[in-house]
C-alpha positions as CSV (number, residue, x, y, z in Angstrom):
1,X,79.9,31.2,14.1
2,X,80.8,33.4,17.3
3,X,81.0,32.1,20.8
4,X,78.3,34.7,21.6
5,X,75.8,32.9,19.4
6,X,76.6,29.5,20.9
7,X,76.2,31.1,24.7
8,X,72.7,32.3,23.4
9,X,72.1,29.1,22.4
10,X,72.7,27.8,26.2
11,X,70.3,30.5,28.0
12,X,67.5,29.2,25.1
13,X,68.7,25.8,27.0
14,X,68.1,26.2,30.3
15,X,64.9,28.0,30.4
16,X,63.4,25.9,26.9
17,X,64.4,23.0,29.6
18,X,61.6,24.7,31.8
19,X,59.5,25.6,28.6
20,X,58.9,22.1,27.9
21,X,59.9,19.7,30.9
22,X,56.5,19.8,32.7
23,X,55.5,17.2,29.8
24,X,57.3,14.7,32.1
25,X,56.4,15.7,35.4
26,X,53.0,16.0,34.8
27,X,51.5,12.7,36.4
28,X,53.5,13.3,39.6
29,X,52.9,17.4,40.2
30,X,49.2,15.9,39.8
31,X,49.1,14.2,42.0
32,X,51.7,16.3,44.7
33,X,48.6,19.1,44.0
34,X,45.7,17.6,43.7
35,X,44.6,18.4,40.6
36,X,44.2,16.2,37.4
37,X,46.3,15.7,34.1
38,X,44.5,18.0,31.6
39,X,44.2,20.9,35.1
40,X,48.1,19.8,35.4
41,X,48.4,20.4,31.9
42,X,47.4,23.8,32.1
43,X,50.4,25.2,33.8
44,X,51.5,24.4,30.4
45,X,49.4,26.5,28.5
46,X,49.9,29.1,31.8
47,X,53.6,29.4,30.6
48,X,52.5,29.6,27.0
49,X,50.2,32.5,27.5
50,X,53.0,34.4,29.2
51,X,55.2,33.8,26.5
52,X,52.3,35.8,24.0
53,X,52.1,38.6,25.9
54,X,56.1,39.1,27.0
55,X,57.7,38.8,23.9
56,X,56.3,41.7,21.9
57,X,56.0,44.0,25.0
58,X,59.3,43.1,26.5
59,X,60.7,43.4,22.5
60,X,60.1,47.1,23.1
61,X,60.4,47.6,27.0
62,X,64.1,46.5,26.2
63,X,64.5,48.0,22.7
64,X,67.1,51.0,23.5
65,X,69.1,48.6,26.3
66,X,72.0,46.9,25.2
67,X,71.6,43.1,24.3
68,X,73.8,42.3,27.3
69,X,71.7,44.3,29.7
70,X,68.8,43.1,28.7
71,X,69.3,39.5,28.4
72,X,70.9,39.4,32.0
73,X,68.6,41.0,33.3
74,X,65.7,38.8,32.1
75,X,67.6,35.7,32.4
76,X,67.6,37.3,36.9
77,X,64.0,37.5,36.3
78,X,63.5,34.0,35.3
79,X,65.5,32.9,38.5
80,X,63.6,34.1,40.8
81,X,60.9,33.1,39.2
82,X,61.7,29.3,39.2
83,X,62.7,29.4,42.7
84,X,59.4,30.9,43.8
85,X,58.2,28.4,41.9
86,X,60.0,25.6,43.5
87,X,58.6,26.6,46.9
88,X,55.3,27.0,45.9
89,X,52.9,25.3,48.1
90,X,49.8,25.3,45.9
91,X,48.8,25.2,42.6
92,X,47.6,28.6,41.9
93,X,50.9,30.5,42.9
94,X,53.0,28.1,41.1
95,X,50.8,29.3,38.0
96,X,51.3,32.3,38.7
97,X,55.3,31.7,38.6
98,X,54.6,29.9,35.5
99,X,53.4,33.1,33.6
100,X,56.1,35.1,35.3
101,X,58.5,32.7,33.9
102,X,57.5,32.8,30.9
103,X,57.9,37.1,30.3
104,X,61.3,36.7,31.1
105,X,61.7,33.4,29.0
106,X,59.4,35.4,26.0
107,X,62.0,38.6,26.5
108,X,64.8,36.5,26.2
109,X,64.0,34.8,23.0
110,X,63.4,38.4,21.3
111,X,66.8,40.1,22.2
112,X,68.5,36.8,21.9
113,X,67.4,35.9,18.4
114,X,67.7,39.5,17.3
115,X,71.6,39.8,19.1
116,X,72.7,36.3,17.0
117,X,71.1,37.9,13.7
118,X,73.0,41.1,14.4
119,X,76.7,38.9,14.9
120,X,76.6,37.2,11.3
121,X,76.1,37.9,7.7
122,X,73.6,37.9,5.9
123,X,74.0,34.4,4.7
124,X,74.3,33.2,7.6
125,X,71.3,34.3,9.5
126,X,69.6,31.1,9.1
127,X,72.5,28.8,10.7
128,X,72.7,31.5,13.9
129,X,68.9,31.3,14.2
130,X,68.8,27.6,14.1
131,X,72.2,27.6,16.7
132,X,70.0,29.4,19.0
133,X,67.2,27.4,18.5
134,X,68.8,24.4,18.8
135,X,69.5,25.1,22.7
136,X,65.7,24.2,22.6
137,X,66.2,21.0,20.9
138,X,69.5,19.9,22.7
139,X,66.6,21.2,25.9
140,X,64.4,18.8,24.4
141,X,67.0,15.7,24.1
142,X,68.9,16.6,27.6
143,X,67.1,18.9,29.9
144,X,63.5,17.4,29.5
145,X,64.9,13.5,30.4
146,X,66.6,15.0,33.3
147,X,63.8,16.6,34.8
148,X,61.9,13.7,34.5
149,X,64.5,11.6,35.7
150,X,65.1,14.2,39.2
151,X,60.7,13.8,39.4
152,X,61.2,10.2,39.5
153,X,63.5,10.4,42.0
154,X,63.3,13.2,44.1
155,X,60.1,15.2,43.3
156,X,58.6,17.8,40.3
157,X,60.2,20.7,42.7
158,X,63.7,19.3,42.4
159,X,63.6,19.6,38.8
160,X,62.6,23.1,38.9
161,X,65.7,24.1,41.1
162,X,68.2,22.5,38.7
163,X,66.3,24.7,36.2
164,X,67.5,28.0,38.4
165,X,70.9,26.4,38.9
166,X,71.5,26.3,34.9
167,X,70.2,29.6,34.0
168,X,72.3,31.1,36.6
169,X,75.1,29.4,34.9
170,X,74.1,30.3,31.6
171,X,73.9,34.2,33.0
172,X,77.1,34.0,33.5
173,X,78.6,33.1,30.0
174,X,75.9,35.3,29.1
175,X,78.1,38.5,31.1
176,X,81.0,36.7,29.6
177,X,80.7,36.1,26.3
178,X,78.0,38.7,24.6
179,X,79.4,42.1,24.1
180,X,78.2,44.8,26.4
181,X,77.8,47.2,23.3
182,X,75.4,45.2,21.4
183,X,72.1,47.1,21.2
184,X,71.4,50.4,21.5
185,X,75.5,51.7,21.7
186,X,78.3,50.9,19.7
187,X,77.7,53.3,17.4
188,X,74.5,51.7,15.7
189,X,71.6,54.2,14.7
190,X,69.3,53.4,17.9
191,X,66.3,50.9,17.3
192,X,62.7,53.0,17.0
193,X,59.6,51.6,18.1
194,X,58.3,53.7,15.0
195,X,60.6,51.8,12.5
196,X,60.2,48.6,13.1
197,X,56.2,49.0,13.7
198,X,56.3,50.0,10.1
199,X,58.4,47.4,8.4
200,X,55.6,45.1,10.8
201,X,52.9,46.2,8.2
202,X,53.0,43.6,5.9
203,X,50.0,41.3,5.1
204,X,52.6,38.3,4.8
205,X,53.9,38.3,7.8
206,X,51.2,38.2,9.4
207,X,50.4,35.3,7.5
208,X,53.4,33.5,8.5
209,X,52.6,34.2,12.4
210,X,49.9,32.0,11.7
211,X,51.6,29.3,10.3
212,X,54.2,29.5,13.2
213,X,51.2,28.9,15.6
214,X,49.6,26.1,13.7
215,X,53.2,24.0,12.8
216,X,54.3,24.5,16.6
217,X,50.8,23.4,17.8
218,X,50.7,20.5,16.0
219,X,53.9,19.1,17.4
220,X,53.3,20.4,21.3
221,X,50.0,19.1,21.5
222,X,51.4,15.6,21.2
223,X,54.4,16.5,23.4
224,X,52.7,17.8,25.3
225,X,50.7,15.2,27.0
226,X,53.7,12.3,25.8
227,X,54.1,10.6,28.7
228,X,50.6,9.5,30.0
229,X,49.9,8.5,26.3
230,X,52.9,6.3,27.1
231,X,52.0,4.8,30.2
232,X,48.5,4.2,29.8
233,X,48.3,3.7,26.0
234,X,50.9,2.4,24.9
235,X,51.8,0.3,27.9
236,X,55.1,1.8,28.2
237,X,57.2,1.8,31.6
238,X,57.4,5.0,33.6
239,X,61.0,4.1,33.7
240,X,61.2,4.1,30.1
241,X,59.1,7.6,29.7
242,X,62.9,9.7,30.0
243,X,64.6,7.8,27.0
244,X,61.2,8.2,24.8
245,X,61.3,11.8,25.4
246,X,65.6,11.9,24.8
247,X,64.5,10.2,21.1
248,X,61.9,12.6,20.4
249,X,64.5,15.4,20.8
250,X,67.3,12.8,19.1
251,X,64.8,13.3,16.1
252,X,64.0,17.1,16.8
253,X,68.2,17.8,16.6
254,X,68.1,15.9,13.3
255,X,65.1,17.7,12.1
256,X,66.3,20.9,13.1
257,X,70.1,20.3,11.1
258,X,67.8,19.2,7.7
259,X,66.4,22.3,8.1
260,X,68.6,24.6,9.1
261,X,70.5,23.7,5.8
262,X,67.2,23.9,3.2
263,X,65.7,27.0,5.3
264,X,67.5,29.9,3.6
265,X,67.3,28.8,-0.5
266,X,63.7,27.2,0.4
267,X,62.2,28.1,3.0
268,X,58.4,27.1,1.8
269,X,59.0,24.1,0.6
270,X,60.5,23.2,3.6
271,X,57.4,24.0,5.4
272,X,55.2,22.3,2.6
273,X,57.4,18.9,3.1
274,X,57.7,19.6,6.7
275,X,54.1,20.1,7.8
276,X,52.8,16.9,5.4
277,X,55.5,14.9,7.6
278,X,53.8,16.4,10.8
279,X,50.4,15.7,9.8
280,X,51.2,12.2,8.2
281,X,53.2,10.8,11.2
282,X,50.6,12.5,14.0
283,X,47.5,10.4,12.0
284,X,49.8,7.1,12.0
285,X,50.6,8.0,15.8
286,X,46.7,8.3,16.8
287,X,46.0,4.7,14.8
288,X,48.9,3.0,16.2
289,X,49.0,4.2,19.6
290,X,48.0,0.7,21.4
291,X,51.2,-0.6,18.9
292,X,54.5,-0.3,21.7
293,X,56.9,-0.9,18.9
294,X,55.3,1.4,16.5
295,X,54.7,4.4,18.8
296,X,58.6,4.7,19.9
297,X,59.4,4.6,16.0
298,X,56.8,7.4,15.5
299,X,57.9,9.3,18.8
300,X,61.4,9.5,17.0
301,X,59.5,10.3,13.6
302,X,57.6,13.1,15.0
303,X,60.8,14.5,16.4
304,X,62.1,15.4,13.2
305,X,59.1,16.3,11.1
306,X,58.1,18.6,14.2
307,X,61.6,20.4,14.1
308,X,62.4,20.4,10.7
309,X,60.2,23.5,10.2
310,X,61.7,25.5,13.0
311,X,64.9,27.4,10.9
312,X,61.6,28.6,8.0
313,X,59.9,29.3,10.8
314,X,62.6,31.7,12.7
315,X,64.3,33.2,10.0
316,X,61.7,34.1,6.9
317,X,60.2,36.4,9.1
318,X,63.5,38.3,9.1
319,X,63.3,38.3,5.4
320,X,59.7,39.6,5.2
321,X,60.8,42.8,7.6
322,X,64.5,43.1,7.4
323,X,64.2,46.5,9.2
324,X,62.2,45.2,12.5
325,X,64.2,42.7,14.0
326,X,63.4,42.6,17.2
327,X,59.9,43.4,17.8
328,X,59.5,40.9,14.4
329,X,61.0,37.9,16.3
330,X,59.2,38.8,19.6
331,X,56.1,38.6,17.3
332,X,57.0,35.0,15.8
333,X,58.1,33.6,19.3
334,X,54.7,34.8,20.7
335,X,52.9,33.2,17.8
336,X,54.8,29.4,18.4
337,X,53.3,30.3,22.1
338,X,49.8,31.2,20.5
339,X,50.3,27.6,19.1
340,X,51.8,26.4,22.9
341,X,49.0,27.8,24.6
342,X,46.0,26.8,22.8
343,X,47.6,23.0,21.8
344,X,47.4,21.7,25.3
345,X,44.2,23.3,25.8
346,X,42.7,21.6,23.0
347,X,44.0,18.6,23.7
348,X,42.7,18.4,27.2
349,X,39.3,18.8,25.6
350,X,40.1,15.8,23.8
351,X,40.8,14.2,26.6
352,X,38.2,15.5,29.0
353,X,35.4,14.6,26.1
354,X,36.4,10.9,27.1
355,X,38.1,10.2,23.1
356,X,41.7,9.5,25.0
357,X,45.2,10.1,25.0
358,X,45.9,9.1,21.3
359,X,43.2,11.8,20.5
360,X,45.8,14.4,20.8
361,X,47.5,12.8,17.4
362,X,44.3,13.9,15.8
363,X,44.4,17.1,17.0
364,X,48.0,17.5,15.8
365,X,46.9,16.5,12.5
366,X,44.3,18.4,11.7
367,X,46.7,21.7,13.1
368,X,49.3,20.4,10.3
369,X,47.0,20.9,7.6
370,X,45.6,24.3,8.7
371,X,49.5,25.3,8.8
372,X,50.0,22.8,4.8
373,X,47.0,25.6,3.8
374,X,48.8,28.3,5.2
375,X,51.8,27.6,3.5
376,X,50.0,27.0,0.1
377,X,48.3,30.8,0.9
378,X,51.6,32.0,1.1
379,X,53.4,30.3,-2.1
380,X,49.9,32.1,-3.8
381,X,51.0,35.4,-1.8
382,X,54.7,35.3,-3.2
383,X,53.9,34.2,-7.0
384,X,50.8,37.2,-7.3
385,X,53.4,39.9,-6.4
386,X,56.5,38.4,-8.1
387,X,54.7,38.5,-11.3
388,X,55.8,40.7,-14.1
389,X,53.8,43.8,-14.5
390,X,52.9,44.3,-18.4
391,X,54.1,47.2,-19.4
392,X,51.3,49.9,-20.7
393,X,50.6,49.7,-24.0
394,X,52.2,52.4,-26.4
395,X,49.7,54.8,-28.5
396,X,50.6,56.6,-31.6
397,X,50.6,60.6,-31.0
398,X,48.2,62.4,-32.7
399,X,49.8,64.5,-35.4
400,X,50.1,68.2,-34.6
């Protein structure tokens, strides 16, 4: 695999870091605000939503630049960004740096997923997509703990400067190691808007957008609102709130390595075994949330059922539109955000309705089975037009 992939791999690590640390800092930027959980949870879902809109319009804002160009420049973007955010004195502008954030972040993810697919073969698409997606597990298993270990200690804001510190880090190998004529030079036809709006046309894609939002908001939704389930459910220390959400992303790297490795030769059935996992550990996480013992087992379990999907998820949209890959990966990492933004937001319903913390669970489950019936749609899909076509049935000619 080349270095280049791997370095891609570290920006999706320092900004996923952002993407998903606010799970841990959530009970003390509440409080440092003023504003409750589920409001705090929102910033969340404010991330999310940026994420939606960025990817496909920064996919082709940045079409014709070179990789390189483009992810640098996003990656400055993101920055600046995080330290606005860090010296934000209310909560309304650090939303707003939230949604900023998350263009860049949303950019990012398009030209990097579509710059690792471009470096390898064929065959190996699936392992460079999961490479880079596992800078968002190794974000989820590293960077989330140690944000919530630098809120603990110092405050919420200290965890968003480390955040700045590491992208700016990881724009650096970026300038290093990705070549500067990836992209629109080199002497590749240049990317059209056009071409890959066509090969976008297709009724199964579409289909497997919506199974990306549904499998990525079943998982988040419980993430996403972790640590208070914790701490006032399962009566589980603060101090012990960083190494729970370390074995959540222990699990997520395993989950992610299963599937990277069953993604290319079967990708629906990995989805199929994948989302009955997510669905099944989610309802025994909601009945046994009281349960200490059991919930840090299931935290672990959801880890890997959660990421096991991700490699189907990122690279069979490839397959269904070979000849759009950019704006086609901008569209599947705004539909996981579709799934990021409306997740939290229906879990702080939960909440809010007065049903409790462990009610997220439920809401996980019943997003796994919308995605199970969206993967069962799709195996439908794929046997009606693999079918043989009867050949037409040969007449006699009339006699002249």
């Amino acid at each position: 695999m080349p270095l280049a992939v791997y370095i891609l791999g570290l920006g999706i690590f320092t900004q996923g870091t952002s993407e998903f640390m606010l799970s841990g800092l959530l009970p003390g930027m509440a409080a440092d605000l003023g504003v409750s959980i589920p409001q705090a949870g929102l910033l969340i879902s404010a991330f999310a939503i940026g994420m939606v809109v960025g990817a496909p319009l920064l996919a082709v804002a940045t079409l014709r630049l070179p990789h390189r160009t483009a992810l640098v420049w996003l990656q400055a973007v993101f920055v600046a960004a995080h330290v606005a955010g860090a010296l934000a004195p209310g909560y309304t502008m650090l939303f707003a740096t939230r949604v900023i954030s998350a263009l860049a972040y949303a950019g990012f993810w398009g030209v990097a997923v579509a710059a690792a697919v471009a470096l390898v073969p064929d065959k190996a698409k699936s392992r460079a997509v999961a490479v880079v997606a596992g800078g968002l597990t190794l974000a989820t298993i590293v960077g989330v703990p140690a944000g919530t270990v630098l809120s603990q200690h110092a405050s919420w804001r200290a965890a968003f400067w480390a955040v700045a510190a590491a992208t700016v880090v990881s724009l650096v190998c970026t300038l290093v190691a990705v070549a500067a004529d990836r992209g629109a030079e080199g002497g590749a036809a240049p990317r059209s808007v056009r071409t890959e709006l066509r090969g976008m046309a297709r009724p199964e894609l579409w289909l497997s957008y919506a199974i990306t939002a549904f499998t990525f908001g079943a998982v988040i939704v419980t993430f996403s609102y972790l640590a208070p389930l914790l701490t006032e459910v399962s009566g589980v220390s603060e101090a012990w709130v960083p190494a729970l959400l370390a074995l959540f992303g222990v699990g997520g790297l395993i989950g992610l390595v299963i599937g990277g490795r069953t993604a290319h030769a079967h990708p629906l059935p990995t989805l199929a075994w994948g989302l009955g996992a997510l669905a099944g550990v989610s309802v025994l996480l909601a009945l046994a949330a009281h349960t200490t013992a059991a919930v840090i087992a299931l935290v672990f379990l959801l880890g890997i059922a959660g990421y096991v999907t991700n490699p189907a998820l990122q690279s069979r949209v490839f397959t269904l539109a070979p000849e759009a890959p950019t704006l086609v990966g901008a569209t599947n990492t705004a539909a996981f955000n579709v799934g990021n933004t409306l997740a939290p937001f229906l879990g702080g319903l939960a909440i809010d309705a007065g049903l409790g913390y462990a009610s997220v669970a439920w809401v996980g489950a019943g997003l796994s089975a919308a995605g199970f019936a969206g993967v069962l749609w799709a195996v439908r899909l794929r046997r009606t037009h693999s079918a043989p076509t009867a050949p037409p049935t040969s007449r006699p000619r009339a006699a002249v």
